[in-house]
N, C-alpha and C positions, 0 to 999 in steps of 0.2 A: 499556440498549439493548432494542431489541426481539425478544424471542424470537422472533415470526413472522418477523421480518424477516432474524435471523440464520441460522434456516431454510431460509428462502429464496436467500440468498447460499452456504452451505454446498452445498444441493442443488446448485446450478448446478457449484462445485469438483467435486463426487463425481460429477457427471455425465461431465465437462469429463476427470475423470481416467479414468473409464472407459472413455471416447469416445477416447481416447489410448491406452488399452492400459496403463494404470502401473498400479501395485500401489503398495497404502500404503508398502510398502518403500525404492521405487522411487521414489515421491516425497521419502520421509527420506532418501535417498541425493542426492538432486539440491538438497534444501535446503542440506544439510550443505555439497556442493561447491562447490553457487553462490553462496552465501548465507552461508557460514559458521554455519549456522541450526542447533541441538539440538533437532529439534523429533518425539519418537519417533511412532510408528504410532498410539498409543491417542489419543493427544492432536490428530494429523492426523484420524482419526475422529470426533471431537468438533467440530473447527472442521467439518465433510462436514453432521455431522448436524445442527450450529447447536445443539450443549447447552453451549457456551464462553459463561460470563458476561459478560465482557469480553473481545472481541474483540481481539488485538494488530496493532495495524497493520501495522509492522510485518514480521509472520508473514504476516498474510493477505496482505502486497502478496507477497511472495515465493510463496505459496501460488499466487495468483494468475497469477503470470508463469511459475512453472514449468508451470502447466498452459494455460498460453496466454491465459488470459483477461484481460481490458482491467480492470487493476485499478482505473481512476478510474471508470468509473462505479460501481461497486461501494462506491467511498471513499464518492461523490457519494449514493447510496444509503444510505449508513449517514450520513451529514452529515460526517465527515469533510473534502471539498470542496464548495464551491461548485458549482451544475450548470452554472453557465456556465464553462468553463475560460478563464484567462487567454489572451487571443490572443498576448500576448509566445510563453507553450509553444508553440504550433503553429508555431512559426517557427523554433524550433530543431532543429537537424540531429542525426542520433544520439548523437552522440558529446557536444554540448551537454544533451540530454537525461537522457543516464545521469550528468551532472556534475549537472544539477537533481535529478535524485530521491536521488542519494547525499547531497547537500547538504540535500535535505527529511528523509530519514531519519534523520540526525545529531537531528532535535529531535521524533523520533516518543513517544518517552517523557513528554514534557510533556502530549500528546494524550490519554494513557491516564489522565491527573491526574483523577478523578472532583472534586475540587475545585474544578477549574477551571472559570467558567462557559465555556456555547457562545459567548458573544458576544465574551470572553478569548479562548479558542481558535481563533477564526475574525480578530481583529484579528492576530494572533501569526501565524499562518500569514501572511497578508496581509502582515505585515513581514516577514516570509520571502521569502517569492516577492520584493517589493520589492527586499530588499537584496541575495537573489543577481544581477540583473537588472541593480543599479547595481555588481555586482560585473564581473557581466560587460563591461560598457560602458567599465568601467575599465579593463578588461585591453586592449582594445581598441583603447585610446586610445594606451597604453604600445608597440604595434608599430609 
């Protein structure tokens, strides 16, 4: 990954928790709760000052939501997502939404595969999003 790039997205976190009033603590307290996340203070600094090797998705999507910020472009940013977001997501309600991103998180570990090519990774997500979508239409069908 890009170190200016990770840089650059850390800046924005450590601005974003600043601009909030949270203490690195305060963020470790709010991972662990909502997130069930072990992610201590030195290591939340690291992902702030962008010196994280590899980036965890992840961590950074939770990083992200606890302190407010719009984790897809950030994904989109790092290539994780495509810049165009699927128009299916805009169309789900909240509560179909947090069923999509728990459902994407479940195969965030494949992502972090340095093995895997980008063009791998980008068809795999794509049949991700696919098969929650036919998941969904399914259930749909069943009421």
């Amino acid at each position: 990954m890009n170190n200016e790039l990770n840089k650059k997205i850390g800046s924005i976190i450590k601005e974003k928790r600043k601009e909030n009033n949270y203490s690195l603590d305060d963020i470790q307290l709010m991972l662990k709760n909502d997130y069930n996340i072990d992610l201590d203070a030195s290591n939340i600094s690291r992902y702030e000052n962008g010196t994280v090797k590899n980036m965890n998705p992840k961590f950074l999507r939770a990083l992200c939501k606890v302190n407010g910020i719009d984790y897809v472009s950030i994904f989109q940013q790092l290539g994780y997502l495509d810049n165009e977001v699927d128009p299916r997501i805009k169309k789900l309600n909240k509560r179909e939404k947090d069923q999509y991103e728990d459902f994407m998180n479940d195969s965030v570990l494949y992502f972090q595969d340095e093995g895997v090519s980008f063009e791998d990774k980008e068809k795999f997500f794509n049949s991700l999003q696919d098969a929650f979508f036919e998941i969904k239409l399914a259930n749909k069908r069943k009421k």
